[in-house]
SESERO-874049 format. One record per residue (C-alpha): x, z, y; residue number from 1. Coordinates in pm, 1 decimal. Example, Ala and Ser with C-alpha at 12.3 -4.5 7.8 and 13.67 -1.06 7.14 Angstrom:
// residues 2
<site east="1230.0" up="780.0" north="-450.0" resi="1"/>
<site east="1367.0" up="714.0" north="-106.0" resi="2"/>
END
This chain:
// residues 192
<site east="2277.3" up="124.0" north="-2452.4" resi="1"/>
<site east="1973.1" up="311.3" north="-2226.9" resi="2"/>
<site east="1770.2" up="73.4" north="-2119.0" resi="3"/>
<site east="1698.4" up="112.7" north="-1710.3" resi="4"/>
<site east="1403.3" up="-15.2" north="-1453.3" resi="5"/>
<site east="1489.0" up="-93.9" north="-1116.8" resi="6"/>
<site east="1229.0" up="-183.3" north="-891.3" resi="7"/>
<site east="1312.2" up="-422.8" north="-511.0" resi="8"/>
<site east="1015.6" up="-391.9" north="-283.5" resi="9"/>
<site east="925.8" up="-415.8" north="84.9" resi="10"/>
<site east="675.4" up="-659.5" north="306.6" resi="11"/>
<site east="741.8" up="-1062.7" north="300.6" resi="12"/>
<site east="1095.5" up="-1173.8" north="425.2" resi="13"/>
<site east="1306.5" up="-861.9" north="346.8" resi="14"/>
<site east="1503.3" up="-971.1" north="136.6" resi="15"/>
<site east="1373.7" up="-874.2" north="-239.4" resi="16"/>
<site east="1434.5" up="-1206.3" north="-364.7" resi="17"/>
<site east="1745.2" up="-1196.0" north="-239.8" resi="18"/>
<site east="1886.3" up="-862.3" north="-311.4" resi="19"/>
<site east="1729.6" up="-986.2" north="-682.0" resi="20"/>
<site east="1943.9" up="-1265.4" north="-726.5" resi="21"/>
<site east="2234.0" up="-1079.9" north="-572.5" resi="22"/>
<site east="2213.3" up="-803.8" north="-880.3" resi="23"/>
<site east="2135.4" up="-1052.6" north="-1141.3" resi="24"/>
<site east="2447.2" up="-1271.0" north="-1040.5" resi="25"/>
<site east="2678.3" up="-945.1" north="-1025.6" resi="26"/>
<site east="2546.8" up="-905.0" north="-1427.2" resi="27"/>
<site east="2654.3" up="-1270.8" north="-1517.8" resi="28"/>
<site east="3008.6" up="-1208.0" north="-1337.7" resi="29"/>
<site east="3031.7" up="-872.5" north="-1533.9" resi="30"/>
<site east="3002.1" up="-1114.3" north="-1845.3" resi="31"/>
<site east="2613.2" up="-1012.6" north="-1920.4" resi="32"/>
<site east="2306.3" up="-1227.9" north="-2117.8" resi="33"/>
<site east="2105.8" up="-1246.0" north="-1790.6" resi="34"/>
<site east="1716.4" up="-1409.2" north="-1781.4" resi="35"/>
<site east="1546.8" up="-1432.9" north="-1502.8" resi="36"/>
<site east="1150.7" up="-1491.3" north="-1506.5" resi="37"/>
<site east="912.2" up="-1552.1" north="-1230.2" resi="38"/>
<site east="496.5" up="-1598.8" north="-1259.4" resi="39"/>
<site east="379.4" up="-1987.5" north="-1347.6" resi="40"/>
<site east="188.4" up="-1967.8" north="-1004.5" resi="41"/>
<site east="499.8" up="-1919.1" north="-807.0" resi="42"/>
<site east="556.1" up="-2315.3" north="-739.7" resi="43"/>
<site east="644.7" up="-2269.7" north="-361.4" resi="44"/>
<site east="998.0" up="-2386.2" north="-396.0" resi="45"/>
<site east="1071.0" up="-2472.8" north="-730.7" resi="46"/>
<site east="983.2" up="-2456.6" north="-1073.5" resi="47"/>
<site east="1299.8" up="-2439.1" north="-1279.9" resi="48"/>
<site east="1462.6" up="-2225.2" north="-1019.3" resi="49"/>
<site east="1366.9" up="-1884.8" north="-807.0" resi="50"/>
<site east="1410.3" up="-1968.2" north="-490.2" resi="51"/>
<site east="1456.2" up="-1750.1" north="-167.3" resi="52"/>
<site east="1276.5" up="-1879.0" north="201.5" resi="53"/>
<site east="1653.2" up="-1894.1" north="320.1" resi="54"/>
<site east="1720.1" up="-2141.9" north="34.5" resi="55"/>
<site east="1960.0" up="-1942.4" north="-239.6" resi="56"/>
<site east="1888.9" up="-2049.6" north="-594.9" resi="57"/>
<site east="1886.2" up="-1914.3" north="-955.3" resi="58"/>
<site east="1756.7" up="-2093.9" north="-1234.3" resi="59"/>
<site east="1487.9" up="-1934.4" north="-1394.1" resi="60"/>
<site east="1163.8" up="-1922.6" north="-1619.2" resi="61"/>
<site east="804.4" up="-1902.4" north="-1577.0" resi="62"/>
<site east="563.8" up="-1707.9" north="-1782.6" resi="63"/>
<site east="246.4" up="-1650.5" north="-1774.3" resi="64"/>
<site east="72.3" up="-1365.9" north="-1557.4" resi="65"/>
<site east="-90.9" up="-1178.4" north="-1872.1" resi="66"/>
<site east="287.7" up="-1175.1" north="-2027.3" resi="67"/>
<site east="332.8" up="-907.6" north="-2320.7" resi="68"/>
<site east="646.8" up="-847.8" north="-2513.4" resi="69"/>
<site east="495.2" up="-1065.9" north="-2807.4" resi="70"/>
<site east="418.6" up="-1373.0" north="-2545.3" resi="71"/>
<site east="783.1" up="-1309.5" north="-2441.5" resi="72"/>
<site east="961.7" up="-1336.6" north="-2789.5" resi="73"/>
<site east="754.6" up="-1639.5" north="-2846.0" resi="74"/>
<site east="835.2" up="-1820.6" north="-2539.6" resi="75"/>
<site east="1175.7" up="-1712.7" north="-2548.3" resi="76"/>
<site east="1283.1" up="-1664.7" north="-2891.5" resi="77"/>
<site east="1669.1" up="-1543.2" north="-2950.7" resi="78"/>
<site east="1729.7" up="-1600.3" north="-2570.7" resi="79"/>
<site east="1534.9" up="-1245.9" north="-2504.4" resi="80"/>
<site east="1696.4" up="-1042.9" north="-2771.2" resi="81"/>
<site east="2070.0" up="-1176.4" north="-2613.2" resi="82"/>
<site east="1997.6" up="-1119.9" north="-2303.7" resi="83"/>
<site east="2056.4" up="-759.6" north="-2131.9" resi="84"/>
<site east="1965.6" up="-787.2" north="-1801.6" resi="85"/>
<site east="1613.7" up="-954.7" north="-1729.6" resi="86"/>
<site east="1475.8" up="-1019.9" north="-1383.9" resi="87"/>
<site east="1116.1" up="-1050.8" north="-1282.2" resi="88"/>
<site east="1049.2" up="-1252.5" north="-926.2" resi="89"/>
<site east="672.7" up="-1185.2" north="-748.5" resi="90"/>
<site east="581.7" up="-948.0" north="-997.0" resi="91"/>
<site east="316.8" up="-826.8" north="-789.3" resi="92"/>
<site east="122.2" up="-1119.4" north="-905.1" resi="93"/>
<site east="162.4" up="-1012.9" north="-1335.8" resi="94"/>
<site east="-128.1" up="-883.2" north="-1515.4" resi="95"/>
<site east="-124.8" up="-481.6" north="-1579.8" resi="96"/>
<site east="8.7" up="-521.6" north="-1913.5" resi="97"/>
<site east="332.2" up="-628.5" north="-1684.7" resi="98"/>
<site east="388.3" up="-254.3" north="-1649.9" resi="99"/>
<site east="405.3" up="-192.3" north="-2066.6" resi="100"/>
<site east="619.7" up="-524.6" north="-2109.2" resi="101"/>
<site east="856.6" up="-343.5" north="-1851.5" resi="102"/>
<site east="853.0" up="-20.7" north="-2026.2" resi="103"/>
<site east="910.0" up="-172.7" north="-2391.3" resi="104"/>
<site east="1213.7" up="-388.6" north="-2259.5" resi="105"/>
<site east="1351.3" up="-59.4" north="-2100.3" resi="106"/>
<site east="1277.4" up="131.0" north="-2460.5" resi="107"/>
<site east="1501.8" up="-167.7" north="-2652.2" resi="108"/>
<site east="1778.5" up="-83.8" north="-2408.9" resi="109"/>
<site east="1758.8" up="-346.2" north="-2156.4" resi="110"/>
<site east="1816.4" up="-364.2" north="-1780.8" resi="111"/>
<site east="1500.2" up="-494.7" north="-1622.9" resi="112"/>
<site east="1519.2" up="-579.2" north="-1244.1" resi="113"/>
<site east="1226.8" up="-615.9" north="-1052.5" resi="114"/>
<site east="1092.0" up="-759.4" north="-714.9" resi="115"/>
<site east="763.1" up="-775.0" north="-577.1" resi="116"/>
<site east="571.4" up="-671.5" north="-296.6" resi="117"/>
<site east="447.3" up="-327.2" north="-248.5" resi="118"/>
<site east="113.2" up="-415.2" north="-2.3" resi="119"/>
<site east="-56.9" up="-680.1" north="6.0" resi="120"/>
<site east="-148.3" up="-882.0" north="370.3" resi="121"/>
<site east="-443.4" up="-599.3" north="391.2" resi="122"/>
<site east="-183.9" up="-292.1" north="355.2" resi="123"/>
<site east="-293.2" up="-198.3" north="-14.6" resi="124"/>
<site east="-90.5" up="-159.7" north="-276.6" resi="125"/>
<site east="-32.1" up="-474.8" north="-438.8" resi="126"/>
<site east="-52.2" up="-565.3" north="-874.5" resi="127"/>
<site east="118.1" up="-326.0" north="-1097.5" resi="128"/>
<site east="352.9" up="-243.6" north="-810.8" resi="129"/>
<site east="253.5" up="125.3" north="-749.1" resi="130"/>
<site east="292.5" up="169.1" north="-1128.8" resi="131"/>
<site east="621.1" up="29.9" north="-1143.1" resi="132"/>
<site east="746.3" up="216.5" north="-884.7" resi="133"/>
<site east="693.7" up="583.7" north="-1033.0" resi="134"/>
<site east="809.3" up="421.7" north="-1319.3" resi="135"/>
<site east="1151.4" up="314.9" north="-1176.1" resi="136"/>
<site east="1482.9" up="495.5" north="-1216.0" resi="137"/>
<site east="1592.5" up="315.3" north="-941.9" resi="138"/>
<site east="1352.1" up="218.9" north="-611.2" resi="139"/>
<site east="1470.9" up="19.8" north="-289.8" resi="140"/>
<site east="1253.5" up="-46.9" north="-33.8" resi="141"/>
<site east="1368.5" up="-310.6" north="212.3" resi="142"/>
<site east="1226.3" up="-362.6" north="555.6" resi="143"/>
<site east="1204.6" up="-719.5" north="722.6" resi="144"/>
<site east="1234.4" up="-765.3" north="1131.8" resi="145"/>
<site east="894.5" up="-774.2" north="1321.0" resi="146"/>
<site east="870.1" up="-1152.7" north="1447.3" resi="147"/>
<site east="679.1" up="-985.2" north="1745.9" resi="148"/>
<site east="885.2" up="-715.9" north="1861.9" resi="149"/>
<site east="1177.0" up="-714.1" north="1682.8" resi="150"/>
<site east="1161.3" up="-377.7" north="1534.2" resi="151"/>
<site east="1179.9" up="-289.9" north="1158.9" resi="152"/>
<site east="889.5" up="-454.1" north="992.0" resi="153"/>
<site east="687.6" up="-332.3" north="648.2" resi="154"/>
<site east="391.4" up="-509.7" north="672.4" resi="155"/>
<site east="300.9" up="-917.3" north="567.7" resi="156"/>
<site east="75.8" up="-1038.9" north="824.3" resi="157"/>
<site east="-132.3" up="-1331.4" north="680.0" resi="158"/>
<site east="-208.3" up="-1630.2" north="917.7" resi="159"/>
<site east="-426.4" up="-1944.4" north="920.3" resi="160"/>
<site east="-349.7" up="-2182.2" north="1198.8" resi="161"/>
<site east="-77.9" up="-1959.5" north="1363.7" resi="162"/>
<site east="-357.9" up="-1653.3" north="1408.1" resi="163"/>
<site east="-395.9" up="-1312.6" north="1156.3" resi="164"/>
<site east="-673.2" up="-1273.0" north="904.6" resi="165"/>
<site east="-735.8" up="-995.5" north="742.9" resi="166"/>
<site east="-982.3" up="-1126.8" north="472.0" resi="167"/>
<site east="-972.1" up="-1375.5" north="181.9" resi="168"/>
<site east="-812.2" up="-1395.5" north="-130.2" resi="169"/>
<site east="-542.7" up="-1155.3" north="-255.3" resi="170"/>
<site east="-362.5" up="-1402.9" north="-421.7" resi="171"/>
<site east="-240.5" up="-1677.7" north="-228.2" resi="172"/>
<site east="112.0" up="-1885.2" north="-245.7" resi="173"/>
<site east="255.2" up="-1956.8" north="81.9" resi="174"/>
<site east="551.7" up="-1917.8" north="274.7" resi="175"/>
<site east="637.7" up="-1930.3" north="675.6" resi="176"/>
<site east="374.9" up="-2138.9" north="722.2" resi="177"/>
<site east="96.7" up="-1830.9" north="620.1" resi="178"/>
<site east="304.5" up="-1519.9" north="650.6" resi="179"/>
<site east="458.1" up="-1323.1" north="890.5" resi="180"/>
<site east="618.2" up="-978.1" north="863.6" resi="181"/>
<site east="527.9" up="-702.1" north="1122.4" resi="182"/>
<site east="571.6" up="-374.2" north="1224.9" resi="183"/>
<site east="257.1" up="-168.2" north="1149.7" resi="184"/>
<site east="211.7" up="-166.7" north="1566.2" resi="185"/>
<site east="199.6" up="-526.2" north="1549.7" resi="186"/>
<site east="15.3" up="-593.4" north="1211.5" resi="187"/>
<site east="-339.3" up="-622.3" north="1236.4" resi="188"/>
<site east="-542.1" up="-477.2" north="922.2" resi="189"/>
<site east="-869.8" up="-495.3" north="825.4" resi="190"/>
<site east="-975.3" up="-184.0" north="1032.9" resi="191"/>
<site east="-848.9" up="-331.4" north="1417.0" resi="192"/>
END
């Protein structure tokens, strides 16, 4: 069986984690070994489970960020050579060797899905998600509603008390309470 990357992207609150669980619960219904995997940082909601800010559920694993195929098989064991479809949640925040652990489950046939975002609350590319993207034989890019204007948005907007920053960490968990998504009209970046 040809192994095959697909790769669900787009600003905070489009949808990635859902349109992720959506494809990985079509594979278990079509009978599949399924895995899904998200980053031991990712704590927001749950840690047995990936979780989307609307509340859906899957249960899941987490790994850790510098994850290679060799971490993999040990943490996982038989589980990874039965499964065929493997999802990864917030892969922006793997290490770079995320990319080769994607492209060596793809060489021993399997379907990898994953989601991440593509810029981070700055508007640069974010993690290994550039990489993975050229990489993909299958790319969607979903779009999220501007919470100002109500037009399409595909930017995050980071916030601390209700107001945008544009500096700080790259990394940092959060949910409604520090993120918005915005058009790039209303987004401010680093530059306005």
């Amino acid at each position: 069986m040809a192994g095959k990357l697909e790769v669900i992207t787009g600003c905070m609150f489009s949808g990635k984690t859902e349109e992720l669980l959506r494809r990985i619960e079509r594979a278990k219904i079509a009978k599949k070994g399924v895995l899904l995997l998200k980053p031991e940082i990712d704590t927001r909601y749950s840690k047995k489970e990936v979780v989307t800010h609307y509340g859906r559920s899957y249960p899941c694993l987490r790994i850790p960020l510098d994850v290679t195929l060799e971490t993999l098989r040990k943490i996982l064991g038989s589980k990874l050579d039965e499964a065929e479809v493997i999802g990864f949640d917030e892969a922006h925040f793997f290490a770079p060797c995320f990319v080769e652990l994607c492209k060596d489950l793809v060489d021993q046939g399997k379907r990898v899905i994953v989601a991440g975002l593509d810029l981070n609350f700055r508007g640069e590319p974010f993690g290994s998600m550039p990489q993975l993207l050229c990489l993909a034989d299958e790319a969607i890019k979903l779009q999220a509603i501007c919470v100002k204007c109500g037009r399409p948005a595909t930017r995050t907007q980071r916030l601390i008390d209700g107001e945008p920053v544009t500096s700080g960490p790259e990394v940092q968990i959060g949910g409604r309470e520090s993120y918005e998504a915005r058009c790039l009209d209303c987004w401010v970046g680093p530059d306005d």
